[in-house]
C-alpha positions as CSV (number, residue, x, y, z in Angstrom):
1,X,4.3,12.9,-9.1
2,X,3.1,16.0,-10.8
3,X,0.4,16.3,-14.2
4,X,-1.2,18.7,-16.0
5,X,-4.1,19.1,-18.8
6,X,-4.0,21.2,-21.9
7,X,-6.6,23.4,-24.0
8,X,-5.4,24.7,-27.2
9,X,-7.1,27.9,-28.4
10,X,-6.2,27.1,-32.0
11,X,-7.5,23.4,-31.5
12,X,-11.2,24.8,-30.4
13,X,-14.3,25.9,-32.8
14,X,-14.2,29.9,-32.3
15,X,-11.1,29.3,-29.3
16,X,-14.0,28.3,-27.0
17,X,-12.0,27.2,-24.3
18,X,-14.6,27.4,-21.6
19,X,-17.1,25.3,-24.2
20,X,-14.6,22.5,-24.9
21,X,-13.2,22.1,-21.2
22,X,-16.8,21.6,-20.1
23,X,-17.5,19.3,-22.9
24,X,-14.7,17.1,-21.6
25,X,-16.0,17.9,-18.1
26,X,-19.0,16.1,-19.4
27,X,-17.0,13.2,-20.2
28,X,-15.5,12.3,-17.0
29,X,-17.8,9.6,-14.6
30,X,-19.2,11.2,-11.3
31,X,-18.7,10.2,-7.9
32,X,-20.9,10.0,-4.6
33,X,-18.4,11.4,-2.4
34,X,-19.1,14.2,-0.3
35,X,-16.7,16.9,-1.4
36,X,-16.5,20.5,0.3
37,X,-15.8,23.6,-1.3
38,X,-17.0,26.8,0.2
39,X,-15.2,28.8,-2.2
40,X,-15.3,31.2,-5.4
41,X,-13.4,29.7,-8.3
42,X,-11.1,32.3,-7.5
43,X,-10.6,35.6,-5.3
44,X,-9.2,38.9,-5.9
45,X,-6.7,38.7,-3.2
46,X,-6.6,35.7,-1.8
47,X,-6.6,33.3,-5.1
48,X,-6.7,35.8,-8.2
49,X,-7.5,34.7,-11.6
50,X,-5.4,35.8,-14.5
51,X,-7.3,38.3,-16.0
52,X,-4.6,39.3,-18.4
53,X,-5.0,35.9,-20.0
54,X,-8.1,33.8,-18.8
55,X,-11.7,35.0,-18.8
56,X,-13.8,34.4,-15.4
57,X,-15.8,31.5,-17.6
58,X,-12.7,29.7,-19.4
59,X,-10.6,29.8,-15.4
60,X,-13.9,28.6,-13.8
61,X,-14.3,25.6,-16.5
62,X,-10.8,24.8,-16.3
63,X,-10.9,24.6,-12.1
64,X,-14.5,22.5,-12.8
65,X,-12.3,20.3,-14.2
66,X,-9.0,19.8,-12.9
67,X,-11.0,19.2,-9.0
68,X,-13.6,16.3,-10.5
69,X,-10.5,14.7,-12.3
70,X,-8.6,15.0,-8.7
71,X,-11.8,13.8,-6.9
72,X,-11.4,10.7,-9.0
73,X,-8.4,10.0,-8.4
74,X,-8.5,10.3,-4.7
75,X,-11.8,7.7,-4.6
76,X,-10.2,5.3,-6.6
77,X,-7.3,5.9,-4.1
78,X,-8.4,5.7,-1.4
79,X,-11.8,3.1,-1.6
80,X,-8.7,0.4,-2.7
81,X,-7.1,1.5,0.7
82,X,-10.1,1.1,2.3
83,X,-10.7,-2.2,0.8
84,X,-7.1,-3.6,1.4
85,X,-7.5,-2.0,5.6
86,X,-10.6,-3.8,6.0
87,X,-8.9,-7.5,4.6
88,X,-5.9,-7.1,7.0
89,X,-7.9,-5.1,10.0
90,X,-10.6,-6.7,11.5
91,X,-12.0,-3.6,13.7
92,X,-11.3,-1.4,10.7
93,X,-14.4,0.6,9.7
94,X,-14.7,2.2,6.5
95,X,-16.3,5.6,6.8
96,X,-17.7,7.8,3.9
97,X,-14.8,9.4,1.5
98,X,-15.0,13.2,2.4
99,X,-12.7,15.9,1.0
100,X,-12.3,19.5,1.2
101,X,-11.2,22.3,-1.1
102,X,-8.7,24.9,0.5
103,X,-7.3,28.2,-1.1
104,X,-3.5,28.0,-1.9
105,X,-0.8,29.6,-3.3
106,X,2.0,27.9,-5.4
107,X,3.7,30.3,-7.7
108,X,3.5,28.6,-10.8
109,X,-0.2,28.0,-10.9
110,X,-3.0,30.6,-10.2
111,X,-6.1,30.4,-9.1
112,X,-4.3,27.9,-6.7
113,X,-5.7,25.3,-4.8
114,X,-5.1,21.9,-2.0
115,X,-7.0,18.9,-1.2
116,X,-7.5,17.7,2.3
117,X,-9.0,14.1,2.9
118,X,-10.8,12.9,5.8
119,X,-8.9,9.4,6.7
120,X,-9.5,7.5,9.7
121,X,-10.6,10.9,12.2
122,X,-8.5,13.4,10.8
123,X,-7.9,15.6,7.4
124,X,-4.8,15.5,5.7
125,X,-3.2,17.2,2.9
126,X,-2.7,15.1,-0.6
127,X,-2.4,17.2,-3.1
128,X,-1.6,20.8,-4.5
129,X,-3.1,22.0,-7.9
130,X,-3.9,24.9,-9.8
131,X,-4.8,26.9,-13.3
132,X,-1.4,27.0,-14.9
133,X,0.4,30.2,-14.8
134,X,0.0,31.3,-18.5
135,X,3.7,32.9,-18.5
136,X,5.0,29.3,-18.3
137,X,2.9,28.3,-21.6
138,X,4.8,31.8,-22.9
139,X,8.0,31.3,-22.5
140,X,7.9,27.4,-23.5
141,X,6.4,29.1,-27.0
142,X,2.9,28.0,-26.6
143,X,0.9,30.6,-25.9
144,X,-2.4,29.7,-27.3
145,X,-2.5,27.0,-24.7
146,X,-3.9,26.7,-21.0
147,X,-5.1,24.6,-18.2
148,X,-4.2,23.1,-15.4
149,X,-1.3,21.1,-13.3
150,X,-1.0,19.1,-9.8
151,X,1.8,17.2,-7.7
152,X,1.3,14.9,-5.1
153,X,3.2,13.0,-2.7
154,X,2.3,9.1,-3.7
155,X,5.6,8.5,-0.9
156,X,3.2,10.5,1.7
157,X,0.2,9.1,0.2
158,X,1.4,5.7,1.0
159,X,2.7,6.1,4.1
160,X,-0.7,7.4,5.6
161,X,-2.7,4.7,3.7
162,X,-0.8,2.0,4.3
163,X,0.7,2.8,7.6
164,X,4.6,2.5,6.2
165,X,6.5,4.2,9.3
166,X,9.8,5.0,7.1
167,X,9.9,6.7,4.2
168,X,13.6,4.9,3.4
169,X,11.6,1.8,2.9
170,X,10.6,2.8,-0.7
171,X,14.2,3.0,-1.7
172,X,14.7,-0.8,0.3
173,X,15.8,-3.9,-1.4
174,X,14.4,-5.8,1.5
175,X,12.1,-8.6,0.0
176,X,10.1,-8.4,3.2
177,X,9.5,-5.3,2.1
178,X,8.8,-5.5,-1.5
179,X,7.5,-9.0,-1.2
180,X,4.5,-7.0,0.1
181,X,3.7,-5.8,-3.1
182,X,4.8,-8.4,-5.8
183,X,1.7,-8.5,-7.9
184,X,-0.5,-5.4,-7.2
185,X,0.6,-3.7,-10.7
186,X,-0.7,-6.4,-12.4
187,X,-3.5,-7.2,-10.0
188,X,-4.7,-4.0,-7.8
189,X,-6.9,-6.2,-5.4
190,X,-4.1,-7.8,-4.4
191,X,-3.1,-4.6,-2.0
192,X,-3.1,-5.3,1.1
193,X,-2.6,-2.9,4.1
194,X,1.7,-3.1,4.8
195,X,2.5,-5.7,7.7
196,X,6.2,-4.5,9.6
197,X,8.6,-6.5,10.1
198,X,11.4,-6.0,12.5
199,X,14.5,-4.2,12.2
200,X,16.2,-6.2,14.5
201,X,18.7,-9.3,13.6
202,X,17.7,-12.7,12.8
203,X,18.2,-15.8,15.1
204,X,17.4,-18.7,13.0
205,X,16.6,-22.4,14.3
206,X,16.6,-25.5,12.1
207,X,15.0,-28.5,13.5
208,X,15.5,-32.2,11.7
209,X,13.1,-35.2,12.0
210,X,12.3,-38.7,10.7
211,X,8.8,-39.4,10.0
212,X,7.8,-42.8,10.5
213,X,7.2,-45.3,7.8
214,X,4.0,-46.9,8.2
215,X,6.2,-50.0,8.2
216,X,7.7,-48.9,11.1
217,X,7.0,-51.0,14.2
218,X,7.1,-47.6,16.2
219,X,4.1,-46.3,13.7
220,X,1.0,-45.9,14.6
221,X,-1.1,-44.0,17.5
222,X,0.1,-40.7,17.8
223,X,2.9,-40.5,15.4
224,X,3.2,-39.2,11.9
225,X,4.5,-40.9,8.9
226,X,4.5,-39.6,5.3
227,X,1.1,-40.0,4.9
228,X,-0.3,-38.2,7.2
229,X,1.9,-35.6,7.9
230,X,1.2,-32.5,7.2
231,X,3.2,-29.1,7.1
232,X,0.1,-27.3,8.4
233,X,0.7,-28.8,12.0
234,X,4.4,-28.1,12.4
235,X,3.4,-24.0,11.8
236,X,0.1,-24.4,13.9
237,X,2.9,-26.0,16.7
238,X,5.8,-23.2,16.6
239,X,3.2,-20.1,16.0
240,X,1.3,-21.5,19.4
241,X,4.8,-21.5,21.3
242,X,6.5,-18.7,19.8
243,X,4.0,-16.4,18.7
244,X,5.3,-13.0,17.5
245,X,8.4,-13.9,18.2
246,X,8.6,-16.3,14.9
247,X,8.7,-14.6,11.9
248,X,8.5,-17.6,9.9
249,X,9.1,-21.5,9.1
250,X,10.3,-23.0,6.0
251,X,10.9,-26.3,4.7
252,X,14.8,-26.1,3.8
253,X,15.7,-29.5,3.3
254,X,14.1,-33.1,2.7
255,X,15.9,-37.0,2.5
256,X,14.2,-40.0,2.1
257,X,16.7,-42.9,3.4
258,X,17.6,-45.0,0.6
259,X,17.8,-48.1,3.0
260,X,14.7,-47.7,5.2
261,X,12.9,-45.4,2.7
262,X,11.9,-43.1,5.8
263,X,11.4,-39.4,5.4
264,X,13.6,-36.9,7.0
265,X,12.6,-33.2,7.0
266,X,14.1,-30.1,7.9
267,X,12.8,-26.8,9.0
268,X,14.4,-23.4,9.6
269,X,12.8,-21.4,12.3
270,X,13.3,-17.7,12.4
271,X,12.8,-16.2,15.8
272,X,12.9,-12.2,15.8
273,X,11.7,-9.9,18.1
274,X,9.7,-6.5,16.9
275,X,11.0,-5.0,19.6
276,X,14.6,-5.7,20.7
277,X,17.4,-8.0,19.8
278,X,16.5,-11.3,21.0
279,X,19.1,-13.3,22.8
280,X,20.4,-16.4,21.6
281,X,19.6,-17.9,25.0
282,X,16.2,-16.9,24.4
283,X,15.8,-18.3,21.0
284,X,17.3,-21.6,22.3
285,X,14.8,-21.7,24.8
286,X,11.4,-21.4,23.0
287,X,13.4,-23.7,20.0
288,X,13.5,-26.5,22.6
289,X,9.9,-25.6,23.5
290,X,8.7,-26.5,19.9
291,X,11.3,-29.3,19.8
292,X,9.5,-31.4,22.7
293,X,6.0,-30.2,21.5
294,X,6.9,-31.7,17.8
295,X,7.8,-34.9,19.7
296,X,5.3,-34.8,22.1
297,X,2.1,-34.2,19.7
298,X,3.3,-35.6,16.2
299,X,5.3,-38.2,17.6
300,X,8.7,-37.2,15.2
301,X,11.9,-38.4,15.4
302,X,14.3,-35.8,16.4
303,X,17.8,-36.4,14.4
């Protein structure tokens, strides 16, 4: 994603530029994160300013504001990351937002600069910016105007925040996938840190049952019947026996017997492995775990 901001010499009382770019600066909210930056707004050699077109003041205002706006962005960022680790990572600690300022050179901006962010131990490299070079502003015929322009890697961005492993999952179909994020344009506290899922095939299960009337003369003790079954046991059952290894459980289909009235139920299990392909052997045998355990503690009626 790249942006930019624009001064217009024409547009400002006398064509003070430096004036009206700290008059917006004025505008924009602060922050209380720490932010380093041991460096002149610019450097004969190492980050020069255009003298031929910008003044000392006018490139100084203009870098004044293109890092607060950036700072701004990267809070906003990255406290919602922070926010969305912490609701999905118990032992995640949020530390104190900290970026840094680094000299750069990109050859369309000059004074140039990046930002690196301190995330979970390390610093890494989110953006690149700089004052616009004013040859670019020429040769689109606007001359009288100036500022500044970034681009950043949101792909990269989200990858480190969100700990996405592959890149080729932006451009998936996969609901498990974008099922992750159904909401958050709407509703931004609805991020949540990204949860993988495996690349490996399916093995799905489905497991049938009556549940007894309470007319039955097996009901009672033990067993459920329609009214006090409840879906929340069956997962609690399955997760218990096949831990990571189920991916999830879902009502597919549900009969009540026209005769008898009773209630039949079924649920499709799908057992995949992180890790490896699992076998179907393997699935069979934790699916006949879970179908003795269902019979065994909800007293169901296998069909």
């Amino acid at each position: 994603m790249e942006g930019a901001r624009m001064w217009d010499r024409s547009q400002v009382i006398d064509g003070d530029i430096a004036g009206a770019v700290y008059e917006d600066l004025a505008r924009l909210p602060n922050h209380n994160m720490t932010v380093e930056d041991p460096n002149p707004p610019n450097h004969a050699k190492r980050n020069p300013l255009q003298d031929a077109y910008h003044t000392a003041e006018e490139a100084a205002a203009i870098a004044a504001h293109l890092k607060r706006t950036l700072e701004l962005v990267v809070v906003d960022i990255f406290s919602r990351a922070q926010l969305a680790a912490s609701s999905t990572m118990p032992d995640f600690t949020a530390h104190p937002l900290r970026v840094r300022w680094i000299e750069a050179y990109f050859p369309f901006t000059s004074p140039s600069w990046e930002m690196e962010v301190f995330w979970q131990g390390d610093w890494l490299e989110v953006l690149g910016c700089g004052i616009v070079n004013q040859n670019i502003c020429i040769d689109a015929g606007v001359p009288q105007q100036l500022g500044w322009a970034f681009g950043v890697g949101l792909e990269r961005i989200a990858m480190l925040l969100f700990e996405i492993p592959d890149i080729r999952l932006f451009w998936s179909t996969d609901e498990r996938f974008l099922g992750q994020f159904e909401g958050v344009s709407r509703n931004l506290a609805n991020l949540k840190r990204f949860v993988p899922y495996s690349k490996y095939p399916s093995c799905y299960k489905d497991i049938a049952f009556w549940l007894r009337s309470t007319s039955s003369p097996a009901g009672g003790g033990r067993g459920s019947n329609a009214q006090n079954f409840h879906e929340n046991d069956i997962m609690q059952i399955v997760r218990d026996i096949g831990g990571d290894l189920v991916e999830d459980v879902s009502l597919v289909d549900e009969f009540i017997h026209p005769r008898t009235g009773r209630k039949s139920l079924c649920y499709r299990i799908n057992y995949r492995s992180l890790e490896r392909t699992l076998t179907n052997e393997e699935a069979n045998s934790y699916h006949k775990l879970v179908e003795k355990a269902l019979v065994d503690q909800l007293g169901i009626e296998l069909r």
